[in-house]
PyMOL commands that place a pseudoatom at each C-alpha (Angstrom):
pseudoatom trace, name=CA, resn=UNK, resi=1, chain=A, elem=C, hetatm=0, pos=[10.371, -24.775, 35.462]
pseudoatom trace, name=CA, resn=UNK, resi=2, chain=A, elem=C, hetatm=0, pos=[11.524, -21.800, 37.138]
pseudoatom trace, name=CA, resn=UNK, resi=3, chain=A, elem=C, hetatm=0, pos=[12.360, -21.186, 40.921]
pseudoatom trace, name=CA, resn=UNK, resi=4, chain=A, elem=C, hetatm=0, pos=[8.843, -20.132, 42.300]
pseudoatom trace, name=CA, resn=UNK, resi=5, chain=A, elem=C, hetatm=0, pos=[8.502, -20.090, 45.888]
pseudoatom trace, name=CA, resn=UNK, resi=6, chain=A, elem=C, hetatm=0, pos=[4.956, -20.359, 46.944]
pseudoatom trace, name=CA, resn=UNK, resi=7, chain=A, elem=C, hetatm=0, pos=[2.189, -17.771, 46.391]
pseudoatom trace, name=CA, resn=UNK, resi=8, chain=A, elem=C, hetatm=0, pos=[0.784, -14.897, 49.046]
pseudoatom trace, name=CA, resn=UNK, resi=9, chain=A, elem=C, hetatm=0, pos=[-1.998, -12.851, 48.971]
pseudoatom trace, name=CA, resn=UNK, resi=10, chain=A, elem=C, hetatm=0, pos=[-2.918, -11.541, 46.210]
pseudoatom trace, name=CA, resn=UNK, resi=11, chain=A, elem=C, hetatm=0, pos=[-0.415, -14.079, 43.776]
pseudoatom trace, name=CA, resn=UNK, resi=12, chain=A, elem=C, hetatm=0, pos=[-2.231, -16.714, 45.234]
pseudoatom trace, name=CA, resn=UNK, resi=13, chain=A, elem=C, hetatm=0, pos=[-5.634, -15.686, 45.089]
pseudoatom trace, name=CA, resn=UNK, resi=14, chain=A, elem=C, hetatm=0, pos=[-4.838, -15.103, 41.020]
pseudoatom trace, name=CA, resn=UNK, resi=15, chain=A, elem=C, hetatm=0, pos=[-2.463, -18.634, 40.972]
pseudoatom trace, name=CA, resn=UNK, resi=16, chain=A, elem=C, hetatm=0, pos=[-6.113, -20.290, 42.350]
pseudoatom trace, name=CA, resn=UNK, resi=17, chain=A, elem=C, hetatm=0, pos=[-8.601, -18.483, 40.149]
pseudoatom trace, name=CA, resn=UNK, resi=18, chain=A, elem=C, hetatm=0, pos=[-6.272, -19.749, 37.032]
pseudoatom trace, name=CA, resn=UNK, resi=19, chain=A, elem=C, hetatm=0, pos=[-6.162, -23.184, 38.839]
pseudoatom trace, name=CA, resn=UNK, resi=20, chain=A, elem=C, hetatm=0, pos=[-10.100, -23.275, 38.636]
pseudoatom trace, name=CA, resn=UNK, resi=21, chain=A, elem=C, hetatm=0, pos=[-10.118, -23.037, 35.191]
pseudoatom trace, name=CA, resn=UNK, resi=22, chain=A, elem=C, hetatm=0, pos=[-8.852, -26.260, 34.377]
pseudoatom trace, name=CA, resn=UNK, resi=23, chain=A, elem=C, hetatm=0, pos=[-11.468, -28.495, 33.543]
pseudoatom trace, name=CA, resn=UNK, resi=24, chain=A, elem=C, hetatm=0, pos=[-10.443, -32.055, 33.494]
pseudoatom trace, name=CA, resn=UNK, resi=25, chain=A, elem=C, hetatm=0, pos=[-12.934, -33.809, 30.695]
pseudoatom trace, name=CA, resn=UNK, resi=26, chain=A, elem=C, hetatm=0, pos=[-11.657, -31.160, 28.193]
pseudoatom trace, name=CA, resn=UNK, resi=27, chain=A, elem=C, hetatm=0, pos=[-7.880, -32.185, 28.916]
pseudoatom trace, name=CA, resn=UNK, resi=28, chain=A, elem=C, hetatm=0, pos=[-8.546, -35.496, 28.567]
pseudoatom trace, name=CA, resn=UNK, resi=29, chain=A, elem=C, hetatm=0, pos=[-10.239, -34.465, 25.108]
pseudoatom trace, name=CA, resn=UNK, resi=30, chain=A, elem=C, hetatm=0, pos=[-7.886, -32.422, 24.088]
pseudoatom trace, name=CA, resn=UNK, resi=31, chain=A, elem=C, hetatm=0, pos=[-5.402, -35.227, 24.767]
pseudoatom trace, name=CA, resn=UNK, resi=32, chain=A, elem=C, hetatm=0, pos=[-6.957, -37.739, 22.554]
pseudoatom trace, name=CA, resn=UNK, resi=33, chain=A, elem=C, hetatm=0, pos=[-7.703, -35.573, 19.663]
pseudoatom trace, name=CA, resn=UNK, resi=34, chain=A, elem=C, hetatm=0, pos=[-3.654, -34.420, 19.657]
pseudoatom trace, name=CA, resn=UNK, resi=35, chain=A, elem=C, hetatm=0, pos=[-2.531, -38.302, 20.228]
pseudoatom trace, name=CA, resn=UNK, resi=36, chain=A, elem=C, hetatm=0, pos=[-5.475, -39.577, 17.238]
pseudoatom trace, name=CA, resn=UNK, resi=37, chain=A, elem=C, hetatm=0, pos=[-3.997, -36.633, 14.822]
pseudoatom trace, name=CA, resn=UNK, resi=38, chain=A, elem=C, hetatm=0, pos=[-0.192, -36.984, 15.749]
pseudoatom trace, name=CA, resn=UNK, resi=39, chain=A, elem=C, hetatm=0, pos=[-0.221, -40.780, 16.730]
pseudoatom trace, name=CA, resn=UNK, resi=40, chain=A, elem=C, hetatm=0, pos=[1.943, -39.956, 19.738]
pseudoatom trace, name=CA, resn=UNK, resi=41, chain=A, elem=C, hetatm=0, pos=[0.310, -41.656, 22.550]
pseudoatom trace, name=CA, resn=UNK, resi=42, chain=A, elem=C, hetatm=0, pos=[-0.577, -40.480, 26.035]
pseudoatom trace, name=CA, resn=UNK, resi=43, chain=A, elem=C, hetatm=0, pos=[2.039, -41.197, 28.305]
pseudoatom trace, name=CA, resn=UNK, resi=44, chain=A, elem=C, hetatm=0, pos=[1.683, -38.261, 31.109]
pseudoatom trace, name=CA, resn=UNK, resi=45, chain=A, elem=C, hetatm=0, pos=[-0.211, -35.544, 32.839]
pseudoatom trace, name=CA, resn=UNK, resi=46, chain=A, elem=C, hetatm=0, pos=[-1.429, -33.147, 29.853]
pseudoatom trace, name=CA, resn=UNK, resi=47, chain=A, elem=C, hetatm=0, pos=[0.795, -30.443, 30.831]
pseudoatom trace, name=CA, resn=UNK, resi=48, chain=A, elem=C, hetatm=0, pos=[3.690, -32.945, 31.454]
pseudoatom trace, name=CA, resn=UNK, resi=49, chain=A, elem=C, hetatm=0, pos=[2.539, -34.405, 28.291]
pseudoatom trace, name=CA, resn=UNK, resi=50, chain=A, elem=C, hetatm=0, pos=[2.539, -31.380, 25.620]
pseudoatom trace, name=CA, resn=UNK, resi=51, chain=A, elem=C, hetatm=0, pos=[5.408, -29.263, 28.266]
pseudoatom trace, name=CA, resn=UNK, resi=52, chain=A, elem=C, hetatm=0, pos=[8.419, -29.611, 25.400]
pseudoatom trace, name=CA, resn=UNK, resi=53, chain=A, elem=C, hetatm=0, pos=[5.852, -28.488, 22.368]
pseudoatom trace, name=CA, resn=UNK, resi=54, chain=A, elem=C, hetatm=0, pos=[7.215, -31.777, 20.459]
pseudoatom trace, name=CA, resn=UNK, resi=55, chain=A, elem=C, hetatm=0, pos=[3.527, -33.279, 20.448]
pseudoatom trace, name=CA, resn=UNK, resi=56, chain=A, elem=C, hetatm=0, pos=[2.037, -30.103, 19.347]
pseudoatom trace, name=CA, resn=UNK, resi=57, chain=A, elem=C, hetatm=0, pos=[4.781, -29.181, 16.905]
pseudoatom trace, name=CA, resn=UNK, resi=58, chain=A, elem=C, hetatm=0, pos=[4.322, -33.121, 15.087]
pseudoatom trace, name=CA, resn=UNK, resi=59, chain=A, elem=C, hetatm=0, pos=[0.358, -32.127, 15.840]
pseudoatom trace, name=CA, resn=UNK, resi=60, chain=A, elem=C, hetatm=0, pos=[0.493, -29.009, 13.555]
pseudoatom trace, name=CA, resn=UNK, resi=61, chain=A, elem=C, hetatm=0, pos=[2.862, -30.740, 11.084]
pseudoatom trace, name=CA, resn=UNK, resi=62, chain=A, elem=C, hetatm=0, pos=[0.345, -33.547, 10.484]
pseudoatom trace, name=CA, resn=UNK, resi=63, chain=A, elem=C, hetatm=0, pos=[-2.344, -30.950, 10.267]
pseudoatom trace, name=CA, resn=UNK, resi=64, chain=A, elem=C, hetatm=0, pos=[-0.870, -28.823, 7.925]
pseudoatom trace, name=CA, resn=UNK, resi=65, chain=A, elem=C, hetatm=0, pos=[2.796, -30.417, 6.403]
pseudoatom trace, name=CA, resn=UNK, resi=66, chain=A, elem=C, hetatm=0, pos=[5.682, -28.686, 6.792]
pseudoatom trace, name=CA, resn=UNK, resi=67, chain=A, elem=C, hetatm=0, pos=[4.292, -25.852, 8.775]
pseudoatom trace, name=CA, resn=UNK, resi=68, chain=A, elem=C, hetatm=0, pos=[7.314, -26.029, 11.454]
pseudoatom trace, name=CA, resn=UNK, resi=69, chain=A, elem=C, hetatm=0, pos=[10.722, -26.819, 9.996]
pseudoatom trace, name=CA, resn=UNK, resi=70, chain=A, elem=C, hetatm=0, pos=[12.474, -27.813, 12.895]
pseudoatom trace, name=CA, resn=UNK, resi=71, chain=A, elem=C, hetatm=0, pos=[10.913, -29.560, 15.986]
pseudoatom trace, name=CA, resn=UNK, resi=72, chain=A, elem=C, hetatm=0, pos=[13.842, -30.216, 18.642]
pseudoatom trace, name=CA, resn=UNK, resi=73, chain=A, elem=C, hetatm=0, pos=[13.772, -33.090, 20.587]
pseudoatom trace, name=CA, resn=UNK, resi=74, chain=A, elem=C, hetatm=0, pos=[16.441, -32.888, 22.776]
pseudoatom trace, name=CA, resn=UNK, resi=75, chain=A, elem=C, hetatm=0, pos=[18.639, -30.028, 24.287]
pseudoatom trace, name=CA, resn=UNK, resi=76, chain=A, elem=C, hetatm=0, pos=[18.088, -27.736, 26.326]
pseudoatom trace, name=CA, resn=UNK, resi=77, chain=A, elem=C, hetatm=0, pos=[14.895, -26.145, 28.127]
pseudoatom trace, name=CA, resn=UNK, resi=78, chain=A, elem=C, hetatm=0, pos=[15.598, -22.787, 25.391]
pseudoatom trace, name=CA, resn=UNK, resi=79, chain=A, elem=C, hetatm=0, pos=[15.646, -25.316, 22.476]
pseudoatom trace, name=CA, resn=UNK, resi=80, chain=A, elem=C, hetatm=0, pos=[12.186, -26.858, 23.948]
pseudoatom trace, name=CA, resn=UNK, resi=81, chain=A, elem=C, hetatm=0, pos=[10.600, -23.587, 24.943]
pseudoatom trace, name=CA, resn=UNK, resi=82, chain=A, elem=C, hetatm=0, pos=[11.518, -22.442, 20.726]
pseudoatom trace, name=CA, resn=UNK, resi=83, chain=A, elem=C, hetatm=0, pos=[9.464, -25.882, 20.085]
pseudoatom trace, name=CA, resn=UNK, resi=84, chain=A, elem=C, hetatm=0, pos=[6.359, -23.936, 21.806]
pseudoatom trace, name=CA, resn=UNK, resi=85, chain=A, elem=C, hetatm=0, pos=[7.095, -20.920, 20.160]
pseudoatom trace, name=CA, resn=UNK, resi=86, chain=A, elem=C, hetatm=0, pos=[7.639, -22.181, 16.683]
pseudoatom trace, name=CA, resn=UNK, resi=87, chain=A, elem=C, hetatm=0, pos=[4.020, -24.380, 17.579]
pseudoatom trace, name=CA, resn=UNK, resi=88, chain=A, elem=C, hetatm=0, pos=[2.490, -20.574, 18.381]
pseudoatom trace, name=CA, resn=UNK, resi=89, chain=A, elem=C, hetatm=0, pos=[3.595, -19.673, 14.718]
pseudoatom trace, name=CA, resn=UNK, resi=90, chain=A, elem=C, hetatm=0, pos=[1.977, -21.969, 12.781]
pseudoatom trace, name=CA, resn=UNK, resi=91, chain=A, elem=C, hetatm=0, pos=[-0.972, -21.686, 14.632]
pseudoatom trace, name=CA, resn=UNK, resi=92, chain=A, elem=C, hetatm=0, pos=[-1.465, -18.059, 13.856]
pseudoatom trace, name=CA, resn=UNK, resi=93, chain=A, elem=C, hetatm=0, pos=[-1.095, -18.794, 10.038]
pseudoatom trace, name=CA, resn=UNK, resi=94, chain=A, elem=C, hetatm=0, pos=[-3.025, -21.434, 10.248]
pseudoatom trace, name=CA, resn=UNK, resi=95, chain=A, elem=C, hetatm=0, pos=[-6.103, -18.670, 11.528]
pseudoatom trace, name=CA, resn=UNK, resi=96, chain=A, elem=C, hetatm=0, pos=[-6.272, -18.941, 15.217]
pseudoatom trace, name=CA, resn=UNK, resi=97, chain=A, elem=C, hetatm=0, pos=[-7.503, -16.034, 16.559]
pseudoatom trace, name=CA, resn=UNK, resi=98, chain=A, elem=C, hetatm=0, pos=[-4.112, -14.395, 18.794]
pseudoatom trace, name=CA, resn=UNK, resi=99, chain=A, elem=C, hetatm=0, pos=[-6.790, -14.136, 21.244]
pseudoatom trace, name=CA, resn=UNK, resi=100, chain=A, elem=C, hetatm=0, pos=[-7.265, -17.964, 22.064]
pseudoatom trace, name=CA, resn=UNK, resi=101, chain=A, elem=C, hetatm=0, pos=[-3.193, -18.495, 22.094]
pseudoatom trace, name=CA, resn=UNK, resi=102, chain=A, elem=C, hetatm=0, pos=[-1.330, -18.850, 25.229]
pseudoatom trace, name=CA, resn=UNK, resi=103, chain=A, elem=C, hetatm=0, pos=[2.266, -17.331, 25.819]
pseudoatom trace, name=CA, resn=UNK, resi=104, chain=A, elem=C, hetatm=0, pos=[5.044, -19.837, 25.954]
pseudoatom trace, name=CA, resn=UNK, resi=105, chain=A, elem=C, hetatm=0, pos=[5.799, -19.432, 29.822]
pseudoatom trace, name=CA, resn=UNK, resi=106, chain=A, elem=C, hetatm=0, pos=[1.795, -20.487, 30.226]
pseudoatom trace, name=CA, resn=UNK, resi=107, chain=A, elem=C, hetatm=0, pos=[2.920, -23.991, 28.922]
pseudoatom trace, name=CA, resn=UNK, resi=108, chain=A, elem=C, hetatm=0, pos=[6.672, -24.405, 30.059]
pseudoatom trace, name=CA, resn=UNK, resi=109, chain=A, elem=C, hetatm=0, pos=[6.069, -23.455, 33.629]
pseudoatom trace, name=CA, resn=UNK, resi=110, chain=A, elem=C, hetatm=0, pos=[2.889, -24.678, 34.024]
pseudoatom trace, name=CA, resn=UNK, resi=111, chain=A, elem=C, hetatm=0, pos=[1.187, -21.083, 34.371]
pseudoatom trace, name=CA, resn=UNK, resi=112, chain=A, elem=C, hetatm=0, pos=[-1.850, -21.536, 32.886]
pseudoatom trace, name=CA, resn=UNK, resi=113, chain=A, elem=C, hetatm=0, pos=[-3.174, -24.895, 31.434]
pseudoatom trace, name=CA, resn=UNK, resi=114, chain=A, elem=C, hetatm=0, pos=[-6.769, -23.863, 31.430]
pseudoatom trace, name=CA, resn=UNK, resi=115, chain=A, elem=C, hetatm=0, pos=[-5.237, -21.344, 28.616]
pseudoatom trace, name=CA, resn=UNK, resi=116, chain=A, elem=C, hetatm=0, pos=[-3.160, -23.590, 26.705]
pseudoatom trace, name=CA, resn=UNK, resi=117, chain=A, elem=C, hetatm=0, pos=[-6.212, -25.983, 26.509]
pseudoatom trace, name=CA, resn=UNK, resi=118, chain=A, elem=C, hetatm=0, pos=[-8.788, -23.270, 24.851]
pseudoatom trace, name=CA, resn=UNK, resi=119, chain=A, elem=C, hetatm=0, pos=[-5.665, -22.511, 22.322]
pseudoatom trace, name=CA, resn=UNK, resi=120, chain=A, elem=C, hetatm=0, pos=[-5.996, -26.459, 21.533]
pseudoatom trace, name=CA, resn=UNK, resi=121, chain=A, elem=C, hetatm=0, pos=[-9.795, -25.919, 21.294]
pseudoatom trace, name=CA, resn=UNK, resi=122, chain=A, elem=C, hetatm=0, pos=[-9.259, -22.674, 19.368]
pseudoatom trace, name=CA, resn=UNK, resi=123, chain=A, elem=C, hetatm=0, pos=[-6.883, -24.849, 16.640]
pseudoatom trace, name=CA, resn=UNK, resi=124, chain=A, elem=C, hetatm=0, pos=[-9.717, -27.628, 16.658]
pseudoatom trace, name=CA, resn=UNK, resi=125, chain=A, elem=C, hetatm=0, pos=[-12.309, -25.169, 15.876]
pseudoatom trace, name=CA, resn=UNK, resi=126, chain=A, elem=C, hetatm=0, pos=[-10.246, -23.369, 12.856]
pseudoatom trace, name=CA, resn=UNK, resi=127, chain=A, elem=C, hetatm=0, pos=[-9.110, -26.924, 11.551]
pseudoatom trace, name=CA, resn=UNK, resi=128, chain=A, elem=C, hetatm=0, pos=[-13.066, -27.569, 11.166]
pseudoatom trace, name=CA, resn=UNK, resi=129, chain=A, elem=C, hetatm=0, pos=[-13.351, -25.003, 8.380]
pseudoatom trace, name=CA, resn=UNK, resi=130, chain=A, elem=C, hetatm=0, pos=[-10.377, -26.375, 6.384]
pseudoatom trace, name=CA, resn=UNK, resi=131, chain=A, elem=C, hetatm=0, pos=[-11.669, -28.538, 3.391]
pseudoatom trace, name=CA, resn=UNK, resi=132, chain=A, elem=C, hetatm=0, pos=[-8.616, -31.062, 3.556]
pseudoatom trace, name=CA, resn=UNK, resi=133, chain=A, elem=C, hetatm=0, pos=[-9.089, -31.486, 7.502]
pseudoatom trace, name=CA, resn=UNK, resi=134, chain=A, elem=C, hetatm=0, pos=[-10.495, -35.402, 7.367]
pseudoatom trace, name=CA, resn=UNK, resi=135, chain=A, elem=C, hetatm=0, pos=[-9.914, -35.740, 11.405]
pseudoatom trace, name=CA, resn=UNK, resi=136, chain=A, elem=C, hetatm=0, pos=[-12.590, -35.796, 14.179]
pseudoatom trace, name=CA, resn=UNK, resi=137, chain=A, elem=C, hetatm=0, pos=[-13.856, -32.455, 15.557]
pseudoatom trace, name=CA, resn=UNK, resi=138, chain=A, elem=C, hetatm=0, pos=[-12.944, -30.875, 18.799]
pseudoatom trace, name=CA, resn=UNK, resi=139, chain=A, elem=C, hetatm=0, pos=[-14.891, -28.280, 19.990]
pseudoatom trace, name=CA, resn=UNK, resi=140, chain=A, elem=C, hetatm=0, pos=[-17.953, -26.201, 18.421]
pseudoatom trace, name=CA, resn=UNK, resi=141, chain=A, elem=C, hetatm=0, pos=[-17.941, -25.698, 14.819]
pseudoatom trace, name=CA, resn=UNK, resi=142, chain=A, elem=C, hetatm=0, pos=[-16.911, -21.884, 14.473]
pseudoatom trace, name=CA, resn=UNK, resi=143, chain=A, elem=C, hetatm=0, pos=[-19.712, -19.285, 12.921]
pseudoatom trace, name=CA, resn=UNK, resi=144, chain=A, elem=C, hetatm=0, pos=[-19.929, -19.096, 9.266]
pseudoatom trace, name=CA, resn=UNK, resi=145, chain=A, elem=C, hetatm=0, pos=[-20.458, -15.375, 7.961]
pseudoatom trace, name=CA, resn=UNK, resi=146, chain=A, elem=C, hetatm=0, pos=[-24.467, -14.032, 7.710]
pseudoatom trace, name=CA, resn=UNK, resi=147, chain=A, elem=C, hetatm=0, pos=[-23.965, -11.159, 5.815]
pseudoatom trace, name=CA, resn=UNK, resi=148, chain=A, elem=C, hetatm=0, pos=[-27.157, -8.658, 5.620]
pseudoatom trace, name=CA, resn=UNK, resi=149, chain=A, elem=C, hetatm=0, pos=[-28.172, -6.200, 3.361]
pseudoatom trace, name=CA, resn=UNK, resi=150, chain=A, elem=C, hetatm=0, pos=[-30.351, -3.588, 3.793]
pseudoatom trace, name=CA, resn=UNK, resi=151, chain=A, elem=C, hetatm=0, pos=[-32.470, -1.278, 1.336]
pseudoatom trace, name=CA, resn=UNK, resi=152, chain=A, elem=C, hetatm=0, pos=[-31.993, 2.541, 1.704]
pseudoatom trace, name=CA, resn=UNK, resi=153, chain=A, elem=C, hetatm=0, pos=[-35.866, 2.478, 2.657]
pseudoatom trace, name=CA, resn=UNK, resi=154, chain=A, elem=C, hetatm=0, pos=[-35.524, -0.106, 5.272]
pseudoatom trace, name=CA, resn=UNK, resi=155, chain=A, elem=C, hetatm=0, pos=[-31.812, 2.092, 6.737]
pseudoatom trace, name=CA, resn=UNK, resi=156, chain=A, elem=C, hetatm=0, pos=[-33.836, 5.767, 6.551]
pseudoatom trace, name=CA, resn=UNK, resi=157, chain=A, elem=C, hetatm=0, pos=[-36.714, 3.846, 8.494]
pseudoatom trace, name=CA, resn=UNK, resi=158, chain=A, elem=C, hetatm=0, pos=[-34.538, 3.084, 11.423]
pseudoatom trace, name=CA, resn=UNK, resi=159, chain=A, elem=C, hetatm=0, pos=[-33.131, 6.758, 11.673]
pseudoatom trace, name=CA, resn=UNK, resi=160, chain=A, elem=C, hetatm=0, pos=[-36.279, 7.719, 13.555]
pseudoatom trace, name=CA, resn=UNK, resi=161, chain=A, elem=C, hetatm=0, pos=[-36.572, 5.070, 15.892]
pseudoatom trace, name=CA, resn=UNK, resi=162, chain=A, elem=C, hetatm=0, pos=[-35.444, 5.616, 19.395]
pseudoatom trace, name=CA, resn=UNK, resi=163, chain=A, elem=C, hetatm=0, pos=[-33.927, 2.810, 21.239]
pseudoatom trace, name=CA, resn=UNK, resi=164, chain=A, elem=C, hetatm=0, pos=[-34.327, 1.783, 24.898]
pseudoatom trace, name=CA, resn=UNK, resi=165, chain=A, elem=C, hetatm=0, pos=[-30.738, 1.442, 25.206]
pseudoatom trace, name=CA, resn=UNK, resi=166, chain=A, elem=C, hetatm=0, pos=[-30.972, 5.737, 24.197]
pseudoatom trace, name=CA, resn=UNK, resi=167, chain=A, elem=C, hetatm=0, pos=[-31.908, 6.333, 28.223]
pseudoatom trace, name=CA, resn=UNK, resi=168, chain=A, elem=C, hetatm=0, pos=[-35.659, 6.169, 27.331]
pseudoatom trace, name=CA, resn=UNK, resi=169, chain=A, elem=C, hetatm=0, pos=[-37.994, 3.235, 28.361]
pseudoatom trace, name=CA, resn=UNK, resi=170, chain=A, elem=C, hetatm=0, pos=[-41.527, 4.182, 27.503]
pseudoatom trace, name=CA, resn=UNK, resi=171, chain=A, elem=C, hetatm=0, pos=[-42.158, 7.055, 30.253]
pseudoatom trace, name=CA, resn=UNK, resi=172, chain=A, elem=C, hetatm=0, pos=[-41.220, 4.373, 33.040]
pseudoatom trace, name=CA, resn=UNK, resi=173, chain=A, elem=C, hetatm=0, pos=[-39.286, 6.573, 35.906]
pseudoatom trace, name=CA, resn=UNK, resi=174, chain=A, elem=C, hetatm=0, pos=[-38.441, 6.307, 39.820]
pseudoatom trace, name=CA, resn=UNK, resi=175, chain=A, elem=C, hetatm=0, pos=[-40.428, 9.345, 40.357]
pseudoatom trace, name=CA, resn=UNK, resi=176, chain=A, elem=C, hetatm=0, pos=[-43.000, 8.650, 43.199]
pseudoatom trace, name=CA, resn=UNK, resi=177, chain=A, elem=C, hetatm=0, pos=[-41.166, 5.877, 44.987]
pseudoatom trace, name=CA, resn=UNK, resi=178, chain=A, elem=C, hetatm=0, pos=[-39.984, 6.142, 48.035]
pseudoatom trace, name=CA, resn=UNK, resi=179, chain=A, elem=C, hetatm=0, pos=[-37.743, 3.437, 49.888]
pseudoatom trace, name=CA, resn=UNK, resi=180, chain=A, elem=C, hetatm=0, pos=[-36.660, 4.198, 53.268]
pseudoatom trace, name=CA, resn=UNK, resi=181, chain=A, elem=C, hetatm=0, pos=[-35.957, 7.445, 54.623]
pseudoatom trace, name=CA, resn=UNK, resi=182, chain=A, elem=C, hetatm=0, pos=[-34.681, 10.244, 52.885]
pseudoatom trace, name=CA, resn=UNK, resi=183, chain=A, elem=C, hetatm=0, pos=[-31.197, 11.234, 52.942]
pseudoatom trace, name=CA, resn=UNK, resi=184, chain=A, elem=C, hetatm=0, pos=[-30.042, 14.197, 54.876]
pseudoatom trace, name=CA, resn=UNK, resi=185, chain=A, elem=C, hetatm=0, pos=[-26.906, 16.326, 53.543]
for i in range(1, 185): cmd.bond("trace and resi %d" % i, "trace and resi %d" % (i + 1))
show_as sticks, trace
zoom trace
């Protein structure tokens, strides 16, 4: 972890709002779901826990086999931090949205947990819609595709139709009222 002294102002208005985030029933979730699919078991905090991206590199290798080709165990805290990186990797090809991952720094120095526990969600919810994924769910099931079609007759009818989002709601106006007094320029 790097050299942070402690937040002012602004910093730590942001450093609090990110603390708030964290939502402790979804950790401990998220915990058991990694530990059931890797078979590492919980032995620290979840950050302390998943800090060296070993669990979550063995996770994604269980998940789908030999996604990450190297998971480092030991060395320094560049070898670890490539751990994280090579874990953001395999996520993307796996179909997580780059939206729902975290940056490696969120993870390594503690940043933003609340962020690397939707990315954990995020991987939970894509894993659902795998046909050889035979572990428990985590998360909501993501939306299948409802593709619509549409006749030329039923399209042309909805040219004409103005909606209420088009500035116009049925004649209604302010005109008349009269709140206070009036303002003077």
């Amino acid at each position: 972890m790097s050299n942070r002294g402690p937040s002012y102002g602004m910093s730590a208005k942001v450093a609090a709002k990110i603390a708030g985030k964290r939502d402790a029933e979804k950790e401990q979730e998220a915990a058991e779901w990694i530990s059931l699919i890797s078979g590492i078991p919980i032995t620290d905090s979840f950050e302390d826990w998943l800090r060296n991206g070993v669990v979550l590199c063995k996770m994604m290798n269980v998940i789908t086999p030999g996604s990450i080709k190297k998971i480092t165990e030991s060395g320094g805290d560049f070898k670890m931090m490539e751990n994280i990186t090579n874990f953001q990797t395999a996520i993307k090809k796996f179909g997580v949205p780059e939206i729902d991952c975290f940056q490696t720094v969120d993870l390594w120095e503690k940043r933003n947990i609340a962020l690397v526990q939707q990315c954990i969600f995020a991987v939970g919810r894509v894993a659902q819609n795998k046909p050889d994924f035979k572990w428990p769910a985590l998360g909501p099931k993501m939306s299948d595709v409802n593709k619509r079609e549409f006749t030329e007759e039923q399209l042309r009818a909805g040219e004409g139709m103005i909606g209420l989002q088009a500035g116009q709601n049925k004649g209604a106006t302010q005109a008349g009222q009269s709140f206070g007094q009036t303002r003077h320029m």
